[in-house]
Phi, psi and omega in degrees: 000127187267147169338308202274352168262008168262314148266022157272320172315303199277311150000295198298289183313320202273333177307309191292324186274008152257354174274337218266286177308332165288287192322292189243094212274154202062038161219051174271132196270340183103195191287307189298317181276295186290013160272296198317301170308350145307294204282274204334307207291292191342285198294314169314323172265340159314323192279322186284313170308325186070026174071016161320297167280056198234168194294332186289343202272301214231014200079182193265356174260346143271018173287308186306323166310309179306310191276001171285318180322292190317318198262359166276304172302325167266010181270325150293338167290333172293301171335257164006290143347285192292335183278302179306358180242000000 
């Protein structure tokens, strides 16, 4: 992985993990938490999508869809959590 697909990684992330903390509001992490929930959602909705929306195919804005999908579904899995404890 080269530097510049690396800050595209976290690029990515941190848009999808503040659209993601704007949707499903109160569960925001600060900057730092919402890129990792970003790159997490990203590999989580690549995986749920099955790469309909990835980047090499359809661009970097539906990559930010997908990791926005991705980071929403798991910032309710957290809720959920969090709520269960």
């Amino acid at each position: 992985m080269t530097v510049e697909s690396l800050l595209i990684w976290v690029l990515i992330g941190a848009v999808a993990g503040w659209l993601a903390g704007q949707i499903i509001s109160g569960y925001g992490f600060g900057l730092v938490g919402n890129i990792i929930v970003g790159i997490l959602g990203a590999i989580f909705g690549g995986w749920l999508l099955g790469g309909y929306l990835s980047v090499t195919d359809n661009g970097i804005v539906n990559a930010i869809i997908t990791a926005t999908v991705g980071a929403i579904i798991l910032l309710f899995l957290i809720g959920l959590i969090r709520r269960a404890t």
